[in-house]
N, C-alpha and C positions, 0 to 999 in steps of 0.2 A: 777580664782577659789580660793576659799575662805577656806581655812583648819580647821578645827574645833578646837578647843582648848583640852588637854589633859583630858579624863574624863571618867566617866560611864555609862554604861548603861543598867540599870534593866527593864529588860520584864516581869511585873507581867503574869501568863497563859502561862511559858514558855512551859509549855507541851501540848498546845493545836493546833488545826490548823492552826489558823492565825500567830503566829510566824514559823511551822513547812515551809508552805505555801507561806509568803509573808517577813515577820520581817527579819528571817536568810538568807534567798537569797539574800536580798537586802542590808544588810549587808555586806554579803561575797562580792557581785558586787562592792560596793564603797570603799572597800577594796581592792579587784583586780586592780580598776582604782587611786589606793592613794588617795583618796580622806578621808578617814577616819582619824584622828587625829594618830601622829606616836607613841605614850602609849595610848591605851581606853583598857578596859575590858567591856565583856558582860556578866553580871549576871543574869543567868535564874531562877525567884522564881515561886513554883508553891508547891501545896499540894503534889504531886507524888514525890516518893523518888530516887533520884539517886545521884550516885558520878560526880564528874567532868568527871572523866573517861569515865562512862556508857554514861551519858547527850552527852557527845562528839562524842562517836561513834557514839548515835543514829544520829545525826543534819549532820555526817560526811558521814553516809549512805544516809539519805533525800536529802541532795547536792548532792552527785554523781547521784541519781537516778534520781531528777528534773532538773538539771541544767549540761552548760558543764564547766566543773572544771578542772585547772593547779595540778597537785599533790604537788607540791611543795609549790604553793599558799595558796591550800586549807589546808597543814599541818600546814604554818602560821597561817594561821586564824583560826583553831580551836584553838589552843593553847590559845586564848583572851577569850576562853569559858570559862565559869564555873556557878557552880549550887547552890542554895541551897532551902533547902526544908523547907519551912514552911506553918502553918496554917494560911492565908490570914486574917481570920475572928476574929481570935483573938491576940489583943491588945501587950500580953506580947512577944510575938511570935517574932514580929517585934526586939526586942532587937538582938536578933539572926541577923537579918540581917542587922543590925547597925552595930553589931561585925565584919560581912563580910565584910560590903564595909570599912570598917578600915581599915582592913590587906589587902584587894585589893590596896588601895590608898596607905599603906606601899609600898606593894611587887612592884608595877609599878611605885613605889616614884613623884605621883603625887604631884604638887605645891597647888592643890586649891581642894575643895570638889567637885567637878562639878560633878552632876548627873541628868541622862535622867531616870525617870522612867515612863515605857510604860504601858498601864492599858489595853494588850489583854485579857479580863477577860468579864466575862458577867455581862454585866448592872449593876446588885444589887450588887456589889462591888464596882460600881462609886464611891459613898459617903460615901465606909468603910475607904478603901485602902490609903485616902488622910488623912483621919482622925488616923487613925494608923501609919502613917508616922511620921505625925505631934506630937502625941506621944512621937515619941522619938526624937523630935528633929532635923529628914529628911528633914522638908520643910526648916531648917536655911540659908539664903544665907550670912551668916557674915563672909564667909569663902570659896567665889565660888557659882556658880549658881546651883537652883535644879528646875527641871521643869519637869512636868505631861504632860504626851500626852493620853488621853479621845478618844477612837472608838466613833463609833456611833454605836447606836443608842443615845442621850445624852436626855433623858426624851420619856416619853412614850405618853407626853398631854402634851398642855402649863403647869398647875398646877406642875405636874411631871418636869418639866423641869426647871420652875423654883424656884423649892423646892430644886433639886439636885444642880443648882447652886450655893444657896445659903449656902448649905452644903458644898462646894468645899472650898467656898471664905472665911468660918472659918477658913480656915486652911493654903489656899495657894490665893497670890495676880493674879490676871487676868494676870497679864503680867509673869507668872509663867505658866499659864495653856493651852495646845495647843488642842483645840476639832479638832481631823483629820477628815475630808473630802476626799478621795482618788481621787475622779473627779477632784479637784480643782489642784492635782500634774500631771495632763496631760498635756502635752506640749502643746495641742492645746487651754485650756481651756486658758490656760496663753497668749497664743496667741493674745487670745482675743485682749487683751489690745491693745497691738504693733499693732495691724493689725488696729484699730478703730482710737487710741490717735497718731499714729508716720506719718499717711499719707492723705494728705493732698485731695483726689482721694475720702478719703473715711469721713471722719471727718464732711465734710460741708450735707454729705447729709442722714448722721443716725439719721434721725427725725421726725417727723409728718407730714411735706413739701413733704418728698419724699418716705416717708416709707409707704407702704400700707398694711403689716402685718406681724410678726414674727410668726415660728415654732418651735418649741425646740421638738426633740425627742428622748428618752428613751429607747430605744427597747431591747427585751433579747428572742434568740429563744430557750433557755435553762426555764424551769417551778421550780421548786422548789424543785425539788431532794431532797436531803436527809433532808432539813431544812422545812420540812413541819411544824412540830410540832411548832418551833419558830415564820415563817411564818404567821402561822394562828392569833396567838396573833399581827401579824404588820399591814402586806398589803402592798400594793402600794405606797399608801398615805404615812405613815411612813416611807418605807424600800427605797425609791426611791425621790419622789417628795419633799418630805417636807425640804429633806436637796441637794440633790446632784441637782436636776434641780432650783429649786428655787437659787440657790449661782451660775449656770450658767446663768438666766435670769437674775440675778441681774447684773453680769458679764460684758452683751448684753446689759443692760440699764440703767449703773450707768454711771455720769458726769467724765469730767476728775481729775483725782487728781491732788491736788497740789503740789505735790512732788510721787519719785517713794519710796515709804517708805511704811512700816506695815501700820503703823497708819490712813495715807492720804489714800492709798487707802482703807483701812476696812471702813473712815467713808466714801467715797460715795457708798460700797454697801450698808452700812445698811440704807443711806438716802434711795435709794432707795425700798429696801424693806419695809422702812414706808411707801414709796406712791402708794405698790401699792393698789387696788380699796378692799375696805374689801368687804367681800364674805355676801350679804343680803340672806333671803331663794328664794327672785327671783333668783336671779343668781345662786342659787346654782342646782335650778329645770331648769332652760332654758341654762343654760352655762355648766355643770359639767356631765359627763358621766362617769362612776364606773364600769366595768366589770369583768367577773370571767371565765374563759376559761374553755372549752366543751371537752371532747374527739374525736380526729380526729383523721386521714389518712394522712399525709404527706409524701410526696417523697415516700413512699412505707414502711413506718414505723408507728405502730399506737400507739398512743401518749395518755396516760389517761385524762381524766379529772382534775379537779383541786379536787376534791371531792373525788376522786377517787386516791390521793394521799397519800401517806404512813404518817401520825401524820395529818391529816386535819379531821374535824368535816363531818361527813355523809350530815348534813345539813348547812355547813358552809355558811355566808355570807360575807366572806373576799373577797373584790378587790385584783384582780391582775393587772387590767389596769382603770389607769385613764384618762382622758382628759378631759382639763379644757381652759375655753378662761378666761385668765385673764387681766388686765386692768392698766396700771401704771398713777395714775392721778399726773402728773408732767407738766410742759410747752413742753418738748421735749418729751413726749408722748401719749398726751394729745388725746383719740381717736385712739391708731393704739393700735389693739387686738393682743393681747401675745397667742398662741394656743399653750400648751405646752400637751406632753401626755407620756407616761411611761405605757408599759406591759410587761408580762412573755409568752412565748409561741408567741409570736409574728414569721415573716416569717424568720428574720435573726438578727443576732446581731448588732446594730448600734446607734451608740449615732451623734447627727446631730444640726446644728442652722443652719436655711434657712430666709433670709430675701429679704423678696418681695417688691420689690420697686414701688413704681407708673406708671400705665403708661402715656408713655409720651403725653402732651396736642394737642400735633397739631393734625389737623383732617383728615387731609390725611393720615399720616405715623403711624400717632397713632392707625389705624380704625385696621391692621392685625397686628399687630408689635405683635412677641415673647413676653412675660413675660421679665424683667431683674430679675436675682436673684443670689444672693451670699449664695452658700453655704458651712458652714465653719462644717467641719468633724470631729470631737472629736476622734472616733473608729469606727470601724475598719480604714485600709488603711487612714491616718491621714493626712489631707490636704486640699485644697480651691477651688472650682470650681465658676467661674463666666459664665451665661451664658447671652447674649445678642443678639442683632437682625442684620444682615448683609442682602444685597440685595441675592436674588435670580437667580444662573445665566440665562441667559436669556434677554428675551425683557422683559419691565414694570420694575416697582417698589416693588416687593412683598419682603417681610423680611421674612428671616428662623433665626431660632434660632440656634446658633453657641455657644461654650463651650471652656473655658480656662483653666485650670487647674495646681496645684500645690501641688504635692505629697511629705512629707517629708522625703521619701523614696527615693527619689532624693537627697539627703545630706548625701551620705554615709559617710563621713568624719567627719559629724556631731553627737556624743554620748550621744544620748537621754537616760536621766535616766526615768527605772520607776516613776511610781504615790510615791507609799513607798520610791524608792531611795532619791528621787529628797524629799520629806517633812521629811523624816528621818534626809538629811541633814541640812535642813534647821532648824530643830527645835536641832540640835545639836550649828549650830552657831546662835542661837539664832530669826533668819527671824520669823516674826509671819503673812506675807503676807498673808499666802496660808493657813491658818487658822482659823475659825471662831469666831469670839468674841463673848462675852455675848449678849449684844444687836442685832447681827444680829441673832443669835441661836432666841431669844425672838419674835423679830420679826416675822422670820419663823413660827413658834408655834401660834403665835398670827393670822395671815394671815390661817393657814390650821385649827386651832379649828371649826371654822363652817363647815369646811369639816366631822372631824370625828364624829362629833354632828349628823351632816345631813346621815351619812352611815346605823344608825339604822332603817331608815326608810326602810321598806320592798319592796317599790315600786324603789328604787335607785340606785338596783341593774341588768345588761343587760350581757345575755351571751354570746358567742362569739368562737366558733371555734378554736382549735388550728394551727396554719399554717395561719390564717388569720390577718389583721393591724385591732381587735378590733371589738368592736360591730358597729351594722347597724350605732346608734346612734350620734356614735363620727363622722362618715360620714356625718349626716345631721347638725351636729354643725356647718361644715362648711360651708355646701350647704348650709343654708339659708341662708348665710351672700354672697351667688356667690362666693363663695371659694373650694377649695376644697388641701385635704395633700395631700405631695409629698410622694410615695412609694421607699424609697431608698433601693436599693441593696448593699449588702457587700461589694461592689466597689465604690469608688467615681465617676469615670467614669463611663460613658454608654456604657454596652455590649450588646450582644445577649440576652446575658441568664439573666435573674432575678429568685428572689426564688418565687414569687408571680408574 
């Protein structure tokens, strides 16, 4: 375990939810487990006025009520709090908290400038906040490292996206700036790698020889609560696909690196993400399905529409699920269809990669043999099922499909950080792994514009049921191809009960 070096760390939007929620939890936790450098400061900036004091109670109330907390720990760590209150938007403002992190770096007699500033802010601060920095002279590394960490959304359109990058990189160098991804800080997602490049069972056969089609699935049985109004301006496409599924297919379909390092592996995702198959209007009419969920009856609960949601458009035409088969024209996946799909109101919560392997040629054994498939579980219940074909007891030869399974839930000795734990830390000592570069941001953006081009069209849109996996349509995407998705349950293994 790798210890951070002595430093700061300012949460621009310290008053808003995503630090209240996620940022100071995960904080507090890699604090509890020493993992956090032994002098840091956390300085929370935001327009909202309070003292170190006030700021502290509140984050000290938020802890106790979301989290289970040591008294003695948690009084530690508040104590690294502190606040200050400035106007984000303007320029002079910023001197002020030049001044702070001074006498912060005094009073905890820090060796170096080292600072983390986190950008939990909305969007249209992307491109202020680094430039206001820069200002005063924040972004200087001639004296310790300073580095930005970027939420997503990070552009609204390719244009957008790469307008704002280009606004960052006046001010601060790429190897300065960390665009956060939260799926990418899953332990399974990480998984990935180890499971594909360390074994040799599995290495020779993740290709077009033996691969007969990949799944990526998205799912969320949760609709859009409170964030209708922001929602409506995203969708699917934006809020889901365009960055968290697209960085796990690339994930599932990038070459091996040549070393375990940032850099080696960032360029075989973003290779990958240049090849895959760009989206013509055929494919976008015969491949792509776009849906927006209906008011239903689930479990005994009745569930609004999407329309019918608090800040949504009476006549809106936002996607909430999409499904798309797409294509990577590469040598090693040359021909095997990526079906990946992402919605709100779906039957349960569950993020998923299933990969279907070929069946086997001979023509006896081959004629009933079960399906082989590995499926690797992101969330819920986080773990790997293998299922394969075994004889049938009895007289003959017939195969039943039999199930392997590995639960990380099984490793209880084992201390899985959060998605924020685990990239908090990392973008503290510096790892840029688990973070998206320029190039492969672009890519992304480049690859989904005919997406959002193609949404306008009136006919593009298919409704869909709440409690249901999606429109009819996404159903026949597969079926003509003699496919058809896998309906996974909140379990990795096979119960009784399903929600669907």
């Amino acid at each position: 375990m790798v210890i951070p070096e002595n430093s700061s760390i300012v949460i621009f939007g310290a008053s808003g939810d995503l630090t209240y929620r996620k940022l100071i939890p995960a904080l507090y936790h890699l604090y509890a487990s020493n993992q956090l450098p032994e002098s840091f400061a956390i300085l929370g900036v935001s327009r909202t006025e309070y003292s170190d004091e006030s700021y502290r109670e509140k984050l000290k109330k938020s802890l106790q009520e979301m989290e289970e907390t040591e008294p003695e720990t948690l009084n530690a760590f508040i104590n690294h709090l502190h606040y200050q209150a400035i106007n984000t938007s303007d320029t002079e403002d910023y001197a002020r908290l030049a001044q702070r992190l001074d006498k912060l770096e005094q009073d905890y007699q820090f060796e170096n400038h080292n600072t983390l500033f986190y950008l939990a802010t909305p969007p249209s601060l992307y491109g202020v906040i680094p430039a206001n920095l820069a200002a005063h002279g924040l972004n200087d590394e001639s004296n310790g490292w300073r580095r930005l960490i970027i939420e997503k959304p990070f552009g609204y359109d390719l244009a957008s996206a790469q307008a704002l990058d280009e606004e960052i990189h006046h001010h601060f160098q790429e190897h300065q700036i960390y665009r956060i991804d939260h799926y990418l800080g899953k332990e399974t997602v990480q998984n990935l790698l180890v499971l594909r490049f360390s074994n040799a069972m599995f290495e020779p056969l993740w290709n077009r020889n033996f691969i007969d089609y990949v799944e990526i699935t998205g799912a969320e049985f949760l609709g859009v609560e409170e964030r209708g109004g922001y929602y409506d301006g995203s969708g699917a496409v934006r809020d889901m696909f365009q960055n968290h599924l697209l960085q796990v297919l690339a994930m599932v379909g990038m070459e091996p690196p040549a070393q375990i390092n940032a850099d080696s592996i960032r360029d075989e995702v973003v290779k990958v993400l240049q090849c895959l198959k760009p989206l013509e209007e055929e494919d976008l009419r015969k491949d792509l399905v776009l849906g927006q969920y209906t008011a239903s009856d689930v479990r005994g609960q009745h569930l609004l529409g999407y329309r019918e949601e608090q800040g949504v458009a009476d006549d809106s035409r936002t996607e909430t699920y999409i499904g798309l088969k797409a294509h990577i024209n590469n040598w090693r996946w040359n021909g095997v269809p990526f079906y990946v799909r992402t919605g709100k109101r779906l039957p349960t919560r569950v993020t998923e990669i299933v990969i279907h392997f070929k069946n086997t040629p001979h023509p006896v054994f081959g004629q009933d043999a079960p399906e082989n498939k590995l499926i690797i579980r992101i969330q819920p219940d986080e773990g790997i099922q293998m299922s394969f074909g075994l004889k049938e007891p009895g007289a003959g030869f017939k195969a039943k499909e039999v199930k392997m399974n590995f639960s990380y839930s099984d490793l209880p000795e084992t201390q899985m950080l959060t998605a924020y734990e685990r990239l908090l830390l990392d973008a503290l000592n510096g790892d840029a792994t688990l973070f998206a570069r320029t190039d492969a941001v672009e890519a992304c953006w480049k690859y989904v514009q005919p997406i959002l081009d193609f949404k306008q069209d009136p006919q593009a849109l298919f409704g869909y049921a709440c409690g249901t996996w999606g429109p009819q349509e996404a159903d026949e995407l597969l079926e003509r191809d003699g496919r058809a998705w896998r309906f996974p349950c909140k379990n990795l293994t096979d119960t009784d009960y399903c929600e669907l």
